[in-house]
N, C-alpha and C positions, 0 to 999 in steps of 0.2 A: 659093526656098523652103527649100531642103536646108541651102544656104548660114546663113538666118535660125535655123533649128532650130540645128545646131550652136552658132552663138553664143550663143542665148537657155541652151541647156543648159551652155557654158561660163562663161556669164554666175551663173547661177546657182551653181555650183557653186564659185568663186571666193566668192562672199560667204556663203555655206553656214557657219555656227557647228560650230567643231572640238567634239567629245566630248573632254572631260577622261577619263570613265571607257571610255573604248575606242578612242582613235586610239595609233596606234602613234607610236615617236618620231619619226619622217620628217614624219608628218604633223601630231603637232604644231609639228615646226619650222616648217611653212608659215604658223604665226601669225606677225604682226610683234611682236615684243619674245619670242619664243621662238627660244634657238639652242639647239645640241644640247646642252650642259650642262645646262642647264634641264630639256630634254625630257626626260632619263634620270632625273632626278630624278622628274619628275613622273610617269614611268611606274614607278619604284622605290615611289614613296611609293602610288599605287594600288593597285600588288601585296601590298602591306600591308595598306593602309587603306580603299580605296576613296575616292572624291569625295562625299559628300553636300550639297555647296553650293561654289557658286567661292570661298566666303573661306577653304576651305579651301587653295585654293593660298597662302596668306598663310605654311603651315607650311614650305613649299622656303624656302630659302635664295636670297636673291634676289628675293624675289616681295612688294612691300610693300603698303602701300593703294595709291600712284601707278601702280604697276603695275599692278597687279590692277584698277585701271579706266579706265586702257588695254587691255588683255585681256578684259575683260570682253561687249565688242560682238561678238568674235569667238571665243566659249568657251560650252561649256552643259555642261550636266552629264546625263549620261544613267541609264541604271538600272546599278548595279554588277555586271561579270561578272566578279567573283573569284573565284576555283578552290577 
C-alpha cells in the first residue's frame, strides 16, 4: 500500500502542468523543449511582464507557434506574483 501511494503521488506529479508565472528556472527546465537559456529568459521576461496567456511565450526568443504547442500540454499559466 505505502509502496502504491508513493507512485500514485510520483505519478502525479510528473505530469503536473509547470506554472509559467511561478516556477523558478530549474523547474521549468523539467519541461521537455525547455533548457536553461530559455528558462532564464522566461523567468527575466515574467519579472517584467508577467504571463497572461501561454502565447505569450511566443515573445522569448526561440519560442514559436511549433513550440509553443509542444509546450503547451505541459505549461499553464497561473495568477501573476510580481513584486
Amino acid at each position: 500500500m505505502k509502496l502504491f501511494l508513493i507512485t500514485a503521488v510520483s505519478a502525479a506529479t510528473l505530469f503536473a502542468a509547470v506554472d509559467i508565472n511561478s516556477a523558478t528556472a530549474k523547474e521549468l527546465q523539467s519541461v521537455k523543449g525547455i533548457g536553461e537559456k530559455k528558462a532564464k529568459q522566461i523567468v527575466a521576461f515574467r519579472e517584467k511582464n508577467c504571463f497572461q496567456s501561454l502565447r505569450d511565450l511566443t515573445k522569448i526568443k526561440g519560442i514559436g507557434e511549433k513550440t509553443l504547442k509542444k509546450l503547451t500540454p505541459q505549461l499553464e499559466v497561473g495568477p501573476c506574483r510580481k513584486k
